[in-house]
N, CA, C and O atoms as a Maestro MAE file, in Angstrom:
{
 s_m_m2io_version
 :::
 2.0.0
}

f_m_ct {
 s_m_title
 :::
 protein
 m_atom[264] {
  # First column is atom index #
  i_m_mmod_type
  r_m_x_coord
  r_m_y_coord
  r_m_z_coord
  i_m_residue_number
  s_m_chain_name
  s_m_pdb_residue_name
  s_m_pdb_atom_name
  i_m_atomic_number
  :::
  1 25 69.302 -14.689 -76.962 1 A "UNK " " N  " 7
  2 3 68.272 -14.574 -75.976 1 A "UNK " " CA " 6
  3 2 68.106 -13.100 -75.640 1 A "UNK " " C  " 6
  4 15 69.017 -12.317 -75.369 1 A "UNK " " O  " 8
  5 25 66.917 -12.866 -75.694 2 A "UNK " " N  " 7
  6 3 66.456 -11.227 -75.280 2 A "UNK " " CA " 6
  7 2 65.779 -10.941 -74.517 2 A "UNK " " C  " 6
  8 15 64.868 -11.768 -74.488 2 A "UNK " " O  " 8
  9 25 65.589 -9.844 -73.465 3 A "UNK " " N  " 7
  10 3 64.669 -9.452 -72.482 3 A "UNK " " CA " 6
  11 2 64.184 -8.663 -72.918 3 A "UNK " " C  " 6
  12 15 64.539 -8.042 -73.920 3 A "UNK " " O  " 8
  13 25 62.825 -8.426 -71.964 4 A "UNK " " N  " 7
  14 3 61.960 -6.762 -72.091 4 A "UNK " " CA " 6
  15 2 63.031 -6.066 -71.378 4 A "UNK " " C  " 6
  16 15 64.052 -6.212 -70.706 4 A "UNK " " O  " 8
  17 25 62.104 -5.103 -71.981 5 A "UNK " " N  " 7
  18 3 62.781 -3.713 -70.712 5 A "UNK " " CA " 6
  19 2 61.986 -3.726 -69.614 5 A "UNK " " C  " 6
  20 15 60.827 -3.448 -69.921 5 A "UNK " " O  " 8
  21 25 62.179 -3.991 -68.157 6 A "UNK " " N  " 7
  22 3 61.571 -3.746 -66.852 6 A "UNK " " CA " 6
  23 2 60.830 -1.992 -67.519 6 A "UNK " " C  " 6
  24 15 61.556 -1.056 -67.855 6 A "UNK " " O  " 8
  25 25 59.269 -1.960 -67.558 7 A "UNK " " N  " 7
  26 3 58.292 -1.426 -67.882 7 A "UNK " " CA " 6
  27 2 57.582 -1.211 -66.251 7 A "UNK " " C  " 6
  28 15 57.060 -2.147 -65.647 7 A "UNK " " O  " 8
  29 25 57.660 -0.118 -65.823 8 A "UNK " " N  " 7
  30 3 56.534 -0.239 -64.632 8 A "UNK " " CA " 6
  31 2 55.223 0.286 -65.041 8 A "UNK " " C  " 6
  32 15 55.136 1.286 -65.753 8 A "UNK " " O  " 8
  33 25 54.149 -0.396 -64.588 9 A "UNK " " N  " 7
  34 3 52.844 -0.310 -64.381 9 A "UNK " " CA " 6
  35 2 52.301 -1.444 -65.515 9 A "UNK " " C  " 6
  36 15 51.153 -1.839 -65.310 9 A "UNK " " O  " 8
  37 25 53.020 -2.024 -66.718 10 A "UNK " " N  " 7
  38 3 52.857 -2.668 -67.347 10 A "UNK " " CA " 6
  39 2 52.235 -4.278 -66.819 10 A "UNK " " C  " 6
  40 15 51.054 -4.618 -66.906 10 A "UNK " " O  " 8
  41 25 53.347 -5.113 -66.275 11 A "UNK " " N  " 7
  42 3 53.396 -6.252 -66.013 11 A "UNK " " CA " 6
  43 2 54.019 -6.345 -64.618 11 A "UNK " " C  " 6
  44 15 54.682 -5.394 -64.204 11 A "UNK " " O  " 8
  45 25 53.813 -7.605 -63.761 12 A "UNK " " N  " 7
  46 3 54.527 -7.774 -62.579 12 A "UNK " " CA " 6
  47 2 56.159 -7.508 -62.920 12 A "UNK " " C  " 6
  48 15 56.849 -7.765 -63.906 12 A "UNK " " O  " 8
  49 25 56.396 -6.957 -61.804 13 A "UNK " " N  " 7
  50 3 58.197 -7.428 -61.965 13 A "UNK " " CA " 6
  51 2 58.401 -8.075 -60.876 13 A "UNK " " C  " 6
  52 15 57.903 -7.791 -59.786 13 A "UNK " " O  " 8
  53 25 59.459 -9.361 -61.207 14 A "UNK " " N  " 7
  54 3 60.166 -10.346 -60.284 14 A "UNK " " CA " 6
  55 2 61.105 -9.593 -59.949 14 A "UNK " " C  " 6
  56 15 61.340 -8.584 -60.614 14 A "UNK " " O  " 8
  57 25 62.029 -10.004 -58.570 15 A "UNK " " N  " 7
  58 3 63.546 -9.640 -58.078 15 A "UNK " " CA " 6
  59 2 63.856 -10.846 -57.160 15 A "UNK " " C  " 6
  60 15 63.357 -11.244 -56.107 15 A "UNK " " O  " 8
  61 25 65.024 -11.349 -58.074 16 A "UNK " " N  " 7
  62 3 65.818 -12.725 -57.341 16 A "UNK " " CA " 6
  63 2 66.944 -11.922 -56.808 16 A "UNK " " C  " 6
  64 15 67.370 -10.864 -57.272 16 A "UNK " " O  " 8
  65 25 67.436 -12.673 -55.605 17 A "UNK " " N  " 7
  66 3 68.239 -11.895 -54.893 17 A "UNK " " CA " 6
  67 2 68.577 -13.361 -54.807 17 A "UNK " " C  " 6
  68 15 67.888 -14.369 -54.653 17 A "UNK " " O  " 8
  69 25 70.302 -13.071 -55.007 18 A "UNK " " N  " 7
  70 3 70.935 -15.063 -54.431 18 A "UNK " " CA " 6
  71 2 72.137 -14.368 -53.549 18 A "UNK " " C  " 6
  72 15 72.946 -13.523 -53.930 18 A "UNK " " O  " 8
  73 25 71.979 -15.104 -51.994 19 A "UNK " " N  " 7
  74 3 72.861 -14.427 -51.299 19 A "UNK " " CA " 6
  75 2 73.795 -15.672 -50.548 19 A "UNK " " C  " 6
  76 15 73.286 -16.759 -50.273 19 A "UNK " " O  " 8
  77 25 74.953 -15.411 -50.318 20 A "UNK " " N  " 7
  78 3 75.490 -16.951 -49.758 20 A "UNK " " CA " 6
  79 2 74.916 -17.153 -48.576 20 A "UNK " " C  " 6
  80 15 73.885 -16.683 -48.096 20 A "UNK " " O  " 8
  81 25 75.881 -18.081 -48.065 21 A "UNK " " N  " 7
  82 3 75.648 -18.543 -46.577 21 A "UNK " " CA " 6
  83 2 75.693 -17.481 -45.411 21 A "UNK " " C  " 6
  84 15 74.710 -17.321 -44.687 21 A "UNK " " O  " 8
  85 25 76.725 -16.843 -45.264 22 A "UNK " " N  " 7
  86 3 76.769 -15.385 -44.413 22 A "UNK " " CA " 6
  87 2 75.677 -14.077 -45.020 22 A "UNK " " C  " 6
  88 15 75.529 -12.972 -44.499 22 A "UNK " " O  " 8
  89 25 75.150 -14.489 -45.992 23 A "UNK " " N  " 7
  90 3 73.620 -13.337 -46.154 23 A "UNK " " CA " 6
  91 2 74.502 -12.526 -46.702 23 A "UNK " " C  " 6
  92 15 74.069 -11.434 -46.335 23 A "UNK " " O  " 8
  93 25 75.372 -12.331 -47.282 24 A "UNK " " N  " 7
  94 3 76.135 -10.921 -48.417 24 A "UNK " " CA " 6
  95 2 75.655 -11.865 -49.807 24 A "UNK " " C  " 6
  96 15 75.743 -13.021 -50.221 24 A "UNK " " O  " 8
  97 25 75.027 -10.377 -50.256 25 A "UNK " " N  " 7
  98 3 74.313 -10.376 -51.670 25 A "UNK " " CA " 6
  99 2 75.466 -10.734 -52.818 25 A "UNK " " C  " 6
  100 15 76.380 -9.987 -53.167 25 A "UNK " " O  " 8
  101 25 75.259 -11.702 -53.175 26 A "UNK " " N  " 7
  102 3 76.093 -12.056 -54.371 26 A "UNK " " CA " 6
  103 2 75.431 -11.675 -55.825 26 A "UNK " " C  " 6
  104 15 76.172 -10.991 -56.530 26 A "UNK " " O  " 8
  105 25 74.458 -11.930 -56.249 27 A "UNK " " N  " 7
  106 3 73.561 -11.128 -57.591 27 A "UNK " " CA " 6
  107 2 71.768 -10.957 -57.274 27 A "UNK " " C  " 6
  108 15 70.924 -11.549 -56.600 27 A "UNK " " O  " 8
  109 25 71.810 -9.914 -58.100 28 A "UNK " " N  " 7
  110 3 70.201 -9.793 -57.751 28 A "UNK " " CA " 6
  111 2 69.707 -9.257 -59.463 28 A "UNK " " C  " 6
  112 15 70.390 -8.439 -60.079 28 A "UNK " " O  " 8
  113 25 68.673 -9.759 -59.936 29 A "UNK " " N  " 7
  114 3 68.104 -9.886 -60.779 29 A "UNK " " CA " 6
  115 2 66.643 -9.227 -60.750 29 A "UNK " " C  " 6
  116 15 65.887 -9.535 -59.829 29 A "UNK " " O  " 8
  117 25 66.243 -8.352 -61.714 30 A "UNK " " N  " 7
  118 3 64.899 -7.893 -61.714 30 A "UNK " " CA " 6
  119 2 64.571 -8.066 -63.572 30 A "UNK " " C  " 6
  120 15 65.300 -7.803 -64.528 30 A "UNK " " O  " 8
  121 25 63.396 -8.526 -63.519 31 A "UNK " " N  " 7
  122 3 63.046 -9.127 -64.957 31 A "UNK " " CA " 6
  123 2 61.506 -8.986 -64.956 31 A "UNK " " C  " 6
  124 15 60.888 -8.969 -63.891 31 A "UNK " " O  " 8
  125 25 60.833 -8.876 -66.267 32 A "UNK " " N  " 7
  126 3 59.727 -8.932 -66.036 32 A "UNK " " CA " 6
  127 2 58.695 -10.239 -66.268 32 A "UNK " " C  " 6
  128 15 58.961 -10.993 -67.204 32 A "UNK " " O  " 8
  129 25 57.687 -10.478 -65.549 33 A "UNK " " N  " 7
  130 3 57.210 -11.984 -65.315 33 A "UNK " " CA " 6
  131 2 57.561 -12.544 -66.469 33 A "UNK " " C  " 6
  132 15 58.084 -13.658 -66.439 33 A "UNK " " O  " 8
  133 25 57.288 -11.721 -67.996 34 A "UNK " " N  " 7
  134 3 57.322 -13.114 -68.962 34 A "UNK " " CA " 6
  135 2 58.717 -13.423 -69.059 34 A "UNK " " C  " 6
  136 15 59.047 -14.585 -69.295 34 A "UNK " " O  " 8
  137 25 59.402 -12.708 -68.936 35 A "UNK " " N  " 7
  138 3 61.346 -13.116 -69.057 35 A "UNK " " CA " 6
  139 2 61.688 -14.131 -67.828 35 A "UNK " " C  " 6
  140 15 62.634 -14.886 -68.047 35 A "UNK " " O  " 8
  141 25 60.890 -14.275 -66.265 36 A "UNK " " N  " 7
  142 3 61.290 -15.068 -65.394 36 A "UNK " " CA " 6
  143 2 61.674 -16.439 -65.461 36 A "UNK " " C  " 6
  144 15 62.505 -16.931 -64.697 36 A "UNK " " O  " 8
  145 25 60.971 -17.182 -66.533 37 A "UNK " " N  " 7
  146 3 61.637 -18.254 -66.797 37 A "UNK " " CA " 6
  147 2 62.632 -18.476 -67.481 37 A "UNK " " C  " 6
  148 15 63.172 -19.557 -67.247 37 A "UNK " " O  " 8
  149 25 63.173 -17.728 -68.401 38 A "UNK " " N  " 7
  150 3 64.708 -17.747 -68.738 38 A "UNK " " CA " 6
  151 2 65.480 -17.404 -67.514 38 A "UNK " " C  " 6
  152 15 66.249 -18.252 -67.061 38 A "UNK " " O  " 8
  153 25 65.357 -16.268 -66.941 39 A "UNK " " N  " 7
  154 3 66.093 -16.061 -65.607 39 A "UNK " " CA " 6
  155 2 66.117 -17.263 -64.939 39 A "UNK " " C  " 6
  156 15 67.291 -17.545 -64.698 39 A "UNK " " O  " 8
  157 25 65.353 -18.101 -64.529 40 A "UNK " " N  " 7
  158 3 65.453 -18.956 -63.783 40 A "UNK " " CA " 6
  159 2 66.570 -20.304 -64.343 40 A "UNK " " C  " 6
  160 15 67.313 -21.158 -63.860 40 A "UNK " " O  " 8
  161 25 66.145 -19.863 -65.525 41 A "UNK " " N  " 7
  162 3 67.097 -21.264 -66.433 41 A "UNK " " CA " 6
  163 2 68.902 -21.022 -66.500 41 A "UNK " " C  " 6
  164 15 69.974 -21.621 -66.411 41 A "UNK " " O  " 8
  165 25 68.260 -19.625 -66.735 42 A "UNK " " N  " 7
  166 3 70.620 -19.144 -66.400 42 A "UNK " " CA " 6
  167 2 70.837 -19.248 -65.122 42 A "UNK " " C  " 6
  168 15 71.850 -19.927 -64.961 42 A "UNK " " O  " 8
  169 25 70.250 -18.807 -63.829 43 A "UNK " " N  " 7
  170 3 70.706 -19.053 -62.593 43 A "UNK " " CA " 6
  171 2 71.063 -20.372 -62.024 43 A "UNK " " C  " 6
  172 15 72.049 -20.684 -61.357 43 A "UNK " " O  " 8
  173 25 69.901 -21.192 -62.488 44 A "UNK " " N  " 7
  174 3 70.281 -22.711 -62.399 44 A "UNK " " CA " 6
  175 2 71.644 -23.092 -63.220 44 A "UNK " " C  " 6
  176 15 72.429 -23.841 -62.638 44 A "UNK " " O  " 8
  177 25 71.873 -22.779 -64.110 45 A "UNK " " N  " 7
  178 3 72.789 -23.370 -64.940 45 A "UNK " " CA " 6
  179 2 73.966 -22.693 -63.924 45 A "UNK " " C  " 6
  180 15 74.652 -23.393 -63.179 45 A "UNK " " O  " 8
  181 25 74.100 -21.119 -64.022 46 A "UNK " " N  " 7
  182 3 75.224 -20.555 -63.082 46 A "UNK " " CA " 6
  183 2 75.753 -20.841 -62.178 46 A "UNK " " C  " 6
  184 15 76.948 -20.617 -61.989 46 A "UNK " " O  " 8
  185 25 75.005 -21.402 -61.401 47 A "UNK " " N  " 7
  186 3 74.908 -21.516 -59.731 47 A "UNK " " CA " 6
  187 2 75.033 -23.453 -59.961 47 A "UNK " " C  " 6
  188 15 75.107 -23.835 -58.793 47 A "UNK " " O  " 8
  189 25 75.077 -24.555 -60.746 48 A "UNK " " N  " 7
  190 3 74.935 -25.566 -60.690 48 A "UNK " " CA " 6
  191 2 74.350 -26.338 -60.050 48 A "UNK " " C  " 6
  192 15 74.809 -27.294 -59.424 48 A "UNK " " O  " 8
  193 25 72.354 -25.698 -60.234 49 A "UNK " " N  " 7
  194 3 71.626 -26.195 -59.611 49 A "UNK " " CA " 6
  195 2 71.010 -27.576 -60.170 49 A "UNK " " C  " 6
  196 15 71.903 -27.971 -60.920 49 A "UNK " " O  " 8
  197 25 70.346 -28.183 -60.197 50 A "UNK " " N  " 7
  198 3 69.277 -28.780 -61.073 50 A "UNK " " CA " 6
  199 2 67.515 -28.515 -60.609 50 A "UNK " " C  " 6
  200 15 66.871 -28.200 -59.608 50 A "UNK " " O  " 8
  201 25 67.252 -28.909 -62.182 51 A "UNK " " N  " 7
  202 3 66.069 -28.070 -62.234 51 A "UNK " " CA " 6
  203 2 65.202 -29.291 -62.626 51 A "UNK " " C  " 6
  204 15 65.546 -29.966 -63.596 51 A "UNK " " O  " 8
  205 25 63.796 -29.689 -61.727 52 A "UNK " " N  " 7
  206 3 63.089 -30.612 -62.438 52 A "UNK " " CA " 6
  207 2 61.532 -29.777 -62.033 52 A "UNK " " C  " 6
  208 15 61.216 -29.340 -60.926 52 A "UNK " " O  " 8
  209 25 60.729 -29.733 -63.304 53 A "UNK " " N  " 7
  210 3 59.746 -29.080 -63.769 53 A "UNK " " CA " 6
  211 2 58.360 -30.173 -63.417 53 A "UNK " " C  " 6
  212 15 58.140 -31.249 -63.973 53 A "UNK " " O  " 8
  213 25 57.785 -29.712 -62.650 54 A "UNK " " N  " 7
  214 3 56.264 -30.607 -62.307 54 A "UNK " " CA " 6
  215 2 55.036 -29.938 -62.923 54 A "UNK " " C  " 6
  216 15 54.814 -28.727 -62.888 54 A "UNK " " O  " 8
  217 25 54.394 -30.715 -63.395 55 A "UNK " " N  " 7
  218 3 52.970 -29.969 -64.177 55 A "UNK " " CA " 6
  219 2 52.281 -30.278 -63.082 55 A "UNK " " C  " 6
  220 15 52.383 -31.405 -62.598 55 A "UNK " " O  " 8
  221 25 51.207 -29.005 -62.344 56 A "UNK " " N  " 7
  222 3 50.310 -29.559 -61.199 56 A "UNK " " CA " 6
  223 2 49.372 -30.038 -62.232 56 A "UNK " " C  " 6
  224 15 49.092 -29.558 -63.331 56 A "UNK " " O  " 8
  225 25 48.866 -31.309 -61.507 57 A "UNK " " N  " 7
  226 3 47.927 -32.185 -61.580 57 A "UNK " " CA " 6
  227 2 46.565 -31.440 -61.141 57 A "UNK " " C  " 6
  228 15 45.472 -31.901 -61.472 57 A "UNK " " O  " 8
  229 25 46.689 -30.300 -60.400 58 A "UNK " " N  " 7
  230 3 44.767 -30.001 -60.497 58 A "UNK " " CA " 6
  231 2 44.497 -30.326 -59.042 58 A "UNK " " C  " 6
  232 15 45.133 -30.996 -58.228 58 A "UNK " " O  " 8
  233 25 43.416 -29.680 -58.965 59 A "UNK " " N  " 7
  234 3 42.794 -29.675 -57.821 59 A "UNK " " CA " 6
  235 2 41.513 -30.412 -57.620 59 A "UNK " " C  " 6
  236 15 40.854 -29.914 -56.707 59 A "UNK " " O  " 8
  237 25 40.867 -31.613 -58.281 60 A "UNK " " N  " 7
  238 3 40.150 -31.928 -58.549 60 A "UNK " " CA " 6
  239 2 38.465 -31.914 -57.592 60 A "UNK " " C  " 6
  240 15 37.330 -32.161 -58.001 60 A "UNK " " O  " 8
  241 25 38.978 -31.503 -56.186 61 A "UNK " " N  " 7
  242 3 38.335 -31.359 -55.323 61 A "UNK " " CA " 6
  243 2 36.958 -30.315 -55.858 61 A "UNK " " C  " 6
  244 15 35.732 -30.397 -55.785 61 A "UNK " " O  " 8
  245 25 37.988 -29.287 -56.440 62 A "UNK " " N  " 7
  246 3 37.348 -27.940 -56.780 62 A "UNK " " CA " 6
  247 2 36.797 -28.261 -58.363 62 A "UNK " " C  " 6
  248 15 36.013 -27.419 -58.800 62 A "UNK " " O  " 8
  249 25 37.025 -29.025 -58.966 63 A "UNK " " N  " 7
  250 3 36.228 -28.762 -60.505 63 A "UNK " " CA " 6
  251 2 34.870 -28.198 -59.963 63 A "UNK " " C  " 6
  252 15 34.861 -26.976 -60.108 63 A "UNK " " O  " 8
  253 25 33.881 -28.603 -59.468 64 A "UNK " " N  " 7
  254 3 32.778 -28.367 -59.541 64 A "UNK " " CA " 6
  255 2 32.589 -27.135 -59.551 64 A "UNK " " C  " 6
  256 15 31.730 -26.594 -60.248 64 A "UNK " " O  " 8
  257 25 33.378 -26.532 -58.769 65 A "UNK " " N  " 7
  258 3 32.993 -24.419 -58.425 65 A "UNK " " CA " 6
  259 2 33.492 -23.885 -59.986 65 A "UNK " " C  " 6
  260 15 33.539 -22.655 -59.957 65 A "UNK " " O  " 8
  261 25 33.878 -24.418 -61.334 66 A "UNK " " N  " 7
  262 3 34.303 -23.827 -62.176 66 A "UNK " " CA " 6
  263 2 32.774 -23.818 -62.925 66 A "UNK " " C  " 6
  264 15 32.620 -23.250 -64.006 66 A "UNK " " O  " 8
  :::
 }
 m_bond[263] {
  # First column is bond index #
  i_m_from
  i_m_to
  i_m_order
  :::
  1 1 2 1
  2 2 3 1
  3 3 4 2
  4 3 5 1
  5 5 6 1
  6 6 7 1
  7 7 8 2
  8 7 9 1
  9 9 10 1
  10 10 11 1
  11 11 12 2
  12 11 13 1
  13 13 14 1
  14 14 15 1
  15 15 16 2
  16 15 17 1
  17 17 18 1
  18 18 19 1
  19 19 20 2
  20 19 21 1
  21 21 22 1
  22 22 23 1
  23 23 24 2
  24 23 25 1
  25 25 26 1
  26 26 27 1
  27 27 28 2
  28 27 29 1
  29 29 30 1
  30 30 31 1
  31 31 32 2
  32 31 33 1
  33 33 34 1
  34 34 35 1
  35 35 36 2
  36 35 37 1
  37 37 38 1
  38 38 39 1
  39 39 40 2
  40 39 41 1
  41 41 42 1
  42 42 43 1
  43 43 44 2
  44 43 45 1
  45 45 46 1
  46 46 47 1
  47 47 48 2
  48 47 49 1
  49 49 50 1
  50 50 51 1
  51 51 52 2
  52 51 53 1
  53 53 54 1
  54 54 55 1
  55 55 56 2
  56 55 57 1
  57 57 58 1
  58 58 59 1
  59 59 60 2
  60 59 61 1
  61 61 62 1
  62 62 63 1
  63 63 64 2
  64 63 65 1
  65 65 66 1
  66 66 67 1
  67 67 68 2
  68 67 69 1
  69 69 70 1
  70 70 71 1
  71 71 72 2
  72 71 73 1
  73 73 74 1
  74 74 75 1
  75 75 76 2
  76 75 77 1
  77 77 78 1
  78 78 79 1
  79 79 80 2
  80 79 81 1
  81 81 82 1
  82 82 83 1
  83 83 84 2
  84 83 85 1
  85 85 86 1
  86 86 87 1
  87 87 88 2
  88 87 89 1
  89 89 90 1
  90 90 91 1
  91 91 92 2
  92 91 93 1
  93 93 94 1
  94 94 95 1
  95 95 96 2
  96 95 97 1
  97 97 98 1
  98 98 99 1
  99 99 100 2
  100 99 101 1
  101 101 102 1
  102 102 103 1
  103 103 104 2
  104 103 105 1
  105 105 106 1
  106 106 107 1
  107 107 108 2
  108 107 109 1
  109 109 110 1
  110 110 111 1
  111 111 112 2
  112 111 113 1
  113 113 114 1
  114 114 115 1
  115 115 116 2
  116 115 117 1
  117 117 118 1
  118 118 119 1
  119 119 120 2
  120 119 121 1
  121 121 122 1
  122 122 123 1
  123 123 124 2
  124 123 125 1
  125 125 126 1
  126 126 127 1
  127 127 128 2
  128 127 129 1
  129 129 130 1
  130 130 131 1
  131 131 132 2
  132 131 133 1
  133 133 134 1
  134 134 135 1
  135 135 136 2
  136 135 137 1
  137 137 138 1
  138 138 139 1
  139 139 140 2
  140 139 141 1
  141 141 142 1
  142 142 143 1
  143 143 144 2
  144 143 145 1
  145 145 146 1
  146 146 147 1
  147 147 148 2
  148 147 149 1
  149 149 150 1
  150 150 151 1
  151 151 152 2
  152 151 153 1
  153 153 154 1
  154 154 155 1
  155 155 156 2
  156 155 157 1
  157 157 158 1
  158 158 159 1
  159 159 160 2
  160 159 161 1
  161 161 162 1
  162 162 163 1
  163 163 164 2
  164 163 165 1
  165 165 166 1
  166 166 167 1
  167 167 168 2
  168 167 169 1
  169 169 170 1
  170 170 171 1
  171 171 172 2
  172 171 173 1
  173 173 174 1
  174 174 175 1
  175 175 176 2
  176 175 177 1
  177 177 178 1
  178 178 179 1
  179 179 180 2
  180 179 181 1
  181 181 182 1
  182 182 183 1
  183 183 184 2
  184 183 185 1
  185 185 186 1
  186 186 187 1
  187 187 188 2
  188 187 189 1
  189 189 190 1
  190 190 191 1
  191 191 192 2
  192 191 193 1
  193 193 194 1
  194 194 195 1
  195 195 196 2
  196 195 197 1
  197 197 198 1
  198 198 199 1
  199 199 200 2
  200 199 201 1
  201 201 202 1
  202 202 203 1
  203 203 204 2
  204 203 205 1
  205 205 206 1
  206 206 207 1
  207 207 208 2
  208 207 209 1
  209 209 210 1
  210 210 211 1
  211 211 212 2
  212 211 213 1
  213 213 214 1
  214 214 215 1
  215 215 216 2
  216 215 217 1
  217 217 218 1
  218 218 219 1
  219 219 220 2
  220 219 221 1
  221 221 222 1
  222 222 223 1
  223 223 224 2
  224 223 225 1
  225 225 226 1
  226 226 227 1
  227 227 228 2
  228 227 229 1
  229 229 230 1
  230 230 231 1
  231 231 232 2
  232 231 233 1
  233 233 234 1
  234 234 235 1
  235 235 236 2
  236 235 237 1
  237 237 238 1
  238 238 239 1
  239 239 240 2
  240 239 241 1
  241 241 242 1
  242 242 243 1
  243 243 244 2
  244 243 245 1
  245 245 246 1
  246 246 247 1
  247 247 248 2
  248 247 249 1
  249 249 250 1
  250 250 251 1
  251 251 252 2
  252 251 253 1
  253 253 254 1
  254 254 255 1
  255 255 256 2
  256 255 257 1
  257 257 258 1
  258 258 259 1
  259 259 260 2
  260 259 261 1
  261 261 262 1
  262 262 263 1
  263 263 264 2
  :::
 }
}
């Protein structure tokens, strides 16, 4: 698995910050948007979260303004 190099002016950059219960910074992460979803997939795994993925369904209200 490979990252970009954090590039500024290029692309957004994310920064996850995971801090415990008393607010002391335990890891902080900066990645760039297209790498954020791997980041998200090791932290979950690290941290023994679970992860369930929803496709939005749409706004159907709004088709018409497209």
């Amino acid at each position: 698995m490979s990252f970009n190099k954090v590039r500024l002016g290029v692309n957004e950059i994310f920064e996850v910050i995971v801090k415990d219960s008393n607010g002391r910074k335990i890891e902080e992460w900066k990645c760039m948007k297209d790498d954020f979803p791997k980041v998200v997939k090791i932290l979950f795994n690290k941290f023994g979260l679970t992860m369930e993925i929803k496709e939005p369904k749409g706004n159907k209200d709004l088709d018409w303004a497209i």
